[in-house]
N, CA, C and O of each residue as an XYZ file, in Angstrom:
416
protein
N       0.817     -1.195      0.000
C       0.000      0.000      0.000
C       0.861      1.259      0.000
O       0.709      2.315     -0.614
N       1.847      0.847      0.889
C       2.686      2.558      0.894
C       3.146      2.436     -0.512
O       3.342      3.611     -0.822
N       3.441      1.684     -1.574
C       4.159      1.790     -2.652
C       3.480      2.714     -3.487
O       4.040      3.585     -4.152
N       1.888      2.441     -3.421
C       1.039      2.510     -4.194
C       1.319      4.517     -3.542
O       1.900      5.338     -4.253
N       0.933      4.748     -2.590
C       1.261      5.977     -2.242
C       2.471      6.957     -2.498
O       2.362      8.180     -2.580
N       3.408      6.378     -2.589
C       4.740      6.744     -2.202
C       4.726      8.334     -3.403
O       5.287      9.393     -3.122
N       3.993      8.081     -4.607
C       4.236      8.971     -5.398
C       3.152     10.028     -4.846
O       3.384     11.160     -5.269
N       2.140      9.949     -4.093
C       1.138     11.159     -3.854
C       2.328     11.696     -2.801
O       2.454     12.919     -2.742
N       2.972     11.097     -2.191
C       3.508     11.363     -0.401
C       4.568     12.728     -0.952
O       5.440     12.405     -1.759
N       4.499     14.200     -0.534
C       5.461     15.201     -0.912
C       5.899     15.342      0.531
O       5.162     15.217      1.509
N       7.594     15.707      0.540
C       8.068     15.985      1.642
C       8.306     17.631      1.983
O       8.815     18.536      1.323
N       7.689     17.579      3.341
C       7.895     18.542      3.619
C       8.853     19.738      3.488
O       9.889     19.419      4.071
N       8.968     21.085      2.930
C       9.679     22.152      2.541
C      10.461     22.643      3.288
O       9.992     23.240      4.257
N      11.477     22.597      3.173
C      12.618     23.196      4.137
C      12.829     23.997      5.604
O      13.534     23.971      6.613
N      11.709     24.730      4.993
C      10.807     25.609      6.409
C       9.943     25.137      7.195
O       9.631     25.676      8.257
N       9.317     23.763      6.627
C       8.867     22.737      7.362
C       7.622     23.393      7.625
O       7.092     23.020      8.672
N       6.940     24.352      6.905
C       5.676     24.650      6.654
C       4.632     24.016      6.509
O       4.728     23.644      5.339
N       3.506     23.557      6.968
C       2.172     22.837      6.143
C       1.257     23.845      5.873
O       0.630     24.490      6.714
N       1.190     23.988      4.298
C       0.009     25.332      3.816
C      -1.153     24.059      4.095
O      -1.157     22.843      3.903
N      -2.457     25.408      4.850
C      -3.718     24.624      5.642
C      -4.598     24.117      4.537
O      -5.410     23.192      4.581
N      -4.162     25.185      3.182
C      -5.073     24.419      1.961
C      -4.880     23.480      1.486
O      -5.825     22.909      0.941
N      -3.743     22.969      1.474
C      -3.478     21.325      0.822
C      -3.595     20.729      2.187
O      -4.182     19.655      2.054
N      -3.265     20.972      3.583
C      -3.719     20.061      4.713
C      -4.990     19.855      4.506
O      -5.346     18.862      3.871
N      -5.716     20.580      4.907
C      -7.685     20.935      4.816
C      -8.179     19.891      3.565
O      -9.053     19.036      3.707
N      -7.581     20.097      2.566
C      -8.115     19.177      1.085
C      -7.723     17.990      1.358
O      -8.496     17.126      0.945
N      -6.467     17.476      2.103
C      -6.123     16.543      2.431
C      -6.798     15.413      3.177
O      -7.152     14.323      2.728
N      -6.923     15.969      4.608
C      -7.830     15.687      5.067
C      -9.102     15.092      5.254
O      -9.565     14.087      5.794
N      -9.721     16.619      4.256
C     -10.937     16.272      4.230
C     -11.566     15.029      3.426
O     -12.770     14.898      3.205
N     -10.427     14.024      2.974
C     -10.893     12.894      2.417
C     -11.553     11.788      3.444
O     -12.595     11.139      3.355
N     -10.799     11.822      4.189
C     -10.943     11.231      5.308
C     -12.200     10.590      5.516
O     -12.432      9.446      5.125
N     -13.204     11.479      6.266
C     -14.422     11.471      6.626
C     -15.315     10.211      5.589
O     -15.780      9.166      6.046
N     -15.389     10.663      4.068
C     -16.007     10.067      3.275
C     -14.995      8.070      3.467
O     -15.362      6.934      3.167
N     -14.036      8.488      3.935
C     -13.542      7.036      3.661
C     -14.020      6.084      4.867
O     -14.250      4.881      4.744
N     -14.104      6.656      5.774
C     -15.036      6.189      6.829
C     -15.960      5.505      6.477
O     -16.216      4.316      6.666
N     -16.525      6.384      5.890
C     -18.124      6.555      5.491
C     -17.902      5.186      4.496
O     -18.606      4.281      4.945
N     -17.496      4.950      3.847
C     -16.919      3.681      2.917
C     -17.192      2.351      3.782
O     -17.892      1.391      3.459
N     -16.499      2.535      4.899
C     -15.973      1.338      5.516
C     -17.283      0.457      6.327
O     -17.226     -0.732      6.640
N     -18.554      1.469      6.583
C     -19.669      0.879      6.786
C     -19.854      0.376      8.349
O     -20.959      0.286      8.883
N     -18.607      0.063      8.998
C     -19.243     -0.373     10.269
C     -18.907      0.966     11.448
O     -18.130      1.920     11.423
N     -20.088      0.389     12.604
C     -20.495      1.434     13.234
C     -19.733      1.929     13.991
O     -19.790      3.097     14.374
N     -18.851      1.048     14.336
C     -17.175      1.650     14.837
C     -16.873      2.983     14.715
O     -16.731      3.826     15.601
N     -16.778      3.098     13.364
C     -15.890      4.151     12.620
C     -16.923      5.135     12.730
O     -16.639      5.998     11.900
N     -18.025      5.465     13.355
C     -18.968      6.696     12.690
C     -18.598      7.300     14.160
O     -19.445      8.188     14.257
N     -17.792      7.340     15.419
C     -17.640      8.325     15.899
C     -15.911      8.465     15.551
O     -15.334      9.395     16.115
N     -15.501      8.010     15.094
C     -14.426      8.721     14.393
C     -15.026      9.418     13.899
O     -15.304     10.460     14.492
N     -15.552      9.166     12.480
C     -15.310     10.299     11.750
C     -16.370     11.256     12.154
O     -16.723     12.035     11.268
N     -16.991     11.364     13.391
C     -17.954     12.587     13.827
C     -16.584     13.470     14.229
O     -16.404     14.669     14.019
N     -15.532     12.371     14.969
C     -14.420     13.250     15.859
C     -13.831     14.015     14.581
O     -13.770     15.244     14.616
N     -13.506     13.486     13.736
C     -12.593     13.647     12.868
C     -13.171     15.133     11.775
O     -12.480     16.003     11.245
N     -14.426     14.968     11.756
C     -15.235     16.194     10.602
C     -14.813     17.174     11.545
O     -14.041     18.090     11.265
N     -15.432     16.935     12.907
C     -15.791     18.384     13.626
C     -14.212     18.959     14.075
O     -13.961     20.129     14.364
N     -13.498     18.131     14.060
C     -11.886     18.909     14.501
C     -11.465     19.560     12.804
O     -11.015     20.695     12.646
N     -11.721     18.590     11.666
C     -11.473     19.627     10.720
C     -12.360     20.496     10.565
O     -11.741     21.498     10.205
N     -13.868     20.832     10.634
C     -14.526     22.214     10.652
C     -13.471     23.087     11.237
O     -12.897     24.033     10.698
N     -13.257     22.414     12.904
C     -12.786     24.083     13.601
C     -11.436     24.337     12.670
O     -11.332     25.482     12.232
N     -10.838     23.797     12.470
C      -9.238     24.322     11.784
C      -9.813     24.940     10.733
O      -9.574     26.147     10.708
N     -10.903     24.282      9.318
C     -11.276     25.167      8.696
C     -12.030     26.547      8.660
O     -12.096     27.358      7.736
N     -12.654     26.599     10.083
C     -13.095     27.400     10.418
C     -12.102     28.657     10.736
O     -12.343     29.686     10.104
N     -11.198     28.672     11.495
C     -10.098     29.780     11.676
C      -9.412     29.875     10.592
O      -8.795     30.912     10.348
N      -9.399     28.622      9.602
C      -8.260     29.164      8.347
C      -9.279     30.283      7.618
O      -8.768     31.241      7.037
N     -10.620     30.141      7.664
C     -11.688     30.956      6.212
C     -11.614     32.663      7.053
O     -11.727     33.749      6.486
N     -11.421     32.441      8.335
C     -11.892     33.989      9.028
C     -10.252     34.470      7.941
O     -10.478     34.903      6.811
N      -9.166     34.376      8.274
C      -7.787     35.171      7.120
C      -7.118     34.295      6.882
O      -6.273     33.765      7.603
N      -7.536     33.960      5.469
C      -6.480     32.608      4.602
C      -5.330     33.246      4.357
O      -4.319     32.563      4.519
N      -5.146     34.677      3.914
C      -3.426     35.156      4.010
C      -2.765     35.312      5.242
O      -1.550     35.383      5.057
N      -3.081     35.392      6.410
C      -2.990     35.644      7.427
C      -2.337     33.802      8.126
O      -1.319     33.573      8.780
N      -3.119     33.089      7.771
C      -2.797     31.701      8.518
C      -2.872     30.710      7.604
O      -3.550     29.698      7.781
N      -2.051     30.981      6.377
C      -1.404     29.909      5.676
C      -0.653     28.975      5.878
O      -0.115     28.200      5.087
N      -0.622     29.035      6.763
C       0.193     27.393      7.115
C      -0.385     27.525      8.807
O      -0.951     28.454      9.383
N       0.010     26.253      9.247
C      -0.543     25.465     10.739
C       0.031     26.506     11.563
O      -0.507     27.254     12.379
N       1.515     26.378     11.093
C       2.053     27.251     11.747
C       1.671     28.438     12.107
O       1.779     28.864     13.257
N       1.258     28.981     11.274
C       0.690     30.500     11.588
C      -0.649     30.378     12.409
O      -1.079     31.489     12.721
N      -1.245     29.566     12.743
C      -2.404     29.615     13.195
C      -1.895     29.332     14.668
O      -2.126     30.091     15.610
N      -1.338     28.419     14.739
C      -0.590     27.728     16.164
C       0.105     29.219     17.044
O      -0.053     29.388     18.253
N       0.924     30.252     16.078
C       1.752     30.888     16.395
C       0.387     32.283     17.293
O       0.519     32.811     18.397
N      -0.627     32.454     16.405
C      -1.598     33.050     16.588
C      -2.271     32.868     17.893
O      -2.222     33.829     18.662
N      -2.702     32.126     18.157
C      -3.226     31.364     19.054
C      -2.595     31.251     20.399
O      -3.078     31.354     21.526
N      -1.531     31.041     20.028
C      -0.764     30.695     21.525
C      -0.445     32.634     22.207
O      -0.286     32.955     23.384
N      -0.446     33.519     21.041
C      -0.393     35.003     21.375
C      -1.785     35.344     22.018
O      -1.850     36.094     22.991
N      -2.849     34.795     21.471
C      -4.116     35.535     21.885
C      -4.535     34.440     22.982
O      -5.129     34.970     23.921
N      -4.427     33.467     23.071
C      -5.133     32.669     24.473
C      -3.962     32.197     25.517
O      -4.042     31.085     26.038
N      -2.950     33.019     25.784
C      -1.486     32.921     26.717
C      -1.656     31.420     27.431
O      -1.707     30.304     26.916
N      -1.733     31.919     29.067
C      -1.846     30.571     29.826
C      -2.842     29.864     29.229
O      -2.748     28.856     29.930
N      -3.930     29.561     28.295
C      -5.053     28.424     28.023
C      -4.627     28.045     26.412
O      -5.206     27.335     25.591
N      -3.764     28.579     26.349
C      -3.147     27.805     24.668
C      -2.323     26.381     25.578
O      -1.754     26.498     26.663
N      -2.439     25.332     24.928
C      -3.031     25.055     23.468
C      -5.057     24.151     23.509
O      -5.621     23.498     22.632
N      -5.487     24.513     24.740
C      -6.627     24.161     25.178
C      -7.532     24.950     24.695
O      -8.612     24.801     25.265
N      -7.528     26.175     23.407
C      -8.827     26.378     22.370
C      -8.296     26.309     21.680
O      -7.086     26.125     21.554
N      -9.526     26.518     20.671
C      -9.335     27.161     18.885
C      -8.961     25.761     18.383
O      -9.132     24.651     18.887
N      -8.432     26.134     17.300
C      -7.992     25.044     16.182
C      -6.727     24.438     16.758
O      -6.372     23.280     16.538
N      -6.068     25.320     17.521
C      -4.961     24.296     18.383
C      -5.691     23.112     18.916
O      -5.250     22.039     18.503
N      -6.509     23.061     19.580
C      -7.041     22.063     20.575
C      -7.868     21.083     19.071
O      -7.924     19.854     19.110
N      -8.090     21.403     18.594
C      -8.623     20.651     17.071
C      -7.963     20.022     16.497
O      -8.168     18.812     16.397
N      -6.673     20.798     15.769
C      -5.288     19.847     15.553
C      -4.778     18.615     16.728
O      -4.504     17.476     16.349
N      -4.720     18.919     17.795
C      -4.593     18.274     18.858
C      -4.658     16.798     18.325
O      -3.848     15.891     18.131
N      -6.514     17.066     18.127
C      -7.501     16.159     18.700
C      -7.354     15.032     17.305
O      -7.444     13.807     17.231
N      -7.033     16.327     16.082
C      -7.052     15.513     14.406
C      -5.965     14.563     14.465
O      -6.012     13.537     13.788
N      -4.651     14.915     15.486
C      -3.745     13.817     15.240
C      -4.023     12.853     16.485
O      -3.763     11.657     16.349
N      -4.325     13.130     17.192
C      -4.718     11.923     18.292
C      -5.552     10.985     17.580
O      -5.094      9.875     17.851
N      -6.306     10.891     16.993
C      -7.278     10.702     16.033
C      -6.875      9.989     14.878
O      -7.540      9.147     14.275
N      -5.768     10.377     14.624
C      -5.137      9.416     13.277
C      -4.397      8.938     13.616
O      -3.758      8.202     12.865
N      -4.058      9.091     14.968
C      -2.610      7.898     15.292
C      -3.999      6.776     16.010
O      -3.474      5.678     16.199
N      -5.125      6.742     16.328
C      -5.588      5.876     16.853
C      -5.956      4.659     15.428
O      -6.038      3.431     15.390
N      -6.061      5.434     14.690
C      -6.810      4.648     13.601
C      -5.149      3.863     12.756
O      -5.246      3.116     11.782
């Protein structure tokens, strides 16, 4: 299977950036593949899994030049919610999106 992948798989850019629009598109495959797999297991994944990508997509649509990459959103975040970063926003979403894919 990874073979079959190996050519979609791009390595990360020097700056070690992830732009949120190819994450977000990425992603958002996800959900529907769930949805594929049919047993009832998987339908609170992917409830976990939609609603942590809403919130990230949600803070990327308020300024897409502004928080083009994770990074910038992370960097944002941790300025405006001090002591309770990384416990809101799309931080706590990302969190939750990779807890979430390392379970699966």
């Amino acid at each position: 299977m990874v073979l079959l992948a190996k050519p979609l798989l791009k390595l990360l850019p020097d700056d070690k950036q992830i732009k949120n629009r190819s994450f977000l598109e990425a992603v958002s495959h996800l959900p529907p593949f769930f949805h594929c797999l049919g047993s009832p297991m998987f339908t609170l994944i992917k409830a976990d899994i939609s609603g942590n990508i809403t919130k990230i997509k949600a803070v990327y649509n308020t300024h897409p030049a502004k928080f083009w990459t994770l990074q910038n959103i992370l960097e944002a975040e941790k300025e405006m919610y001090g002591a309770e970063w990384p416990k809101m926003g799309a931080t706590l979403a990302l969190m939750w999106l990779k807890r979430g894919l390392h379970f699966i």
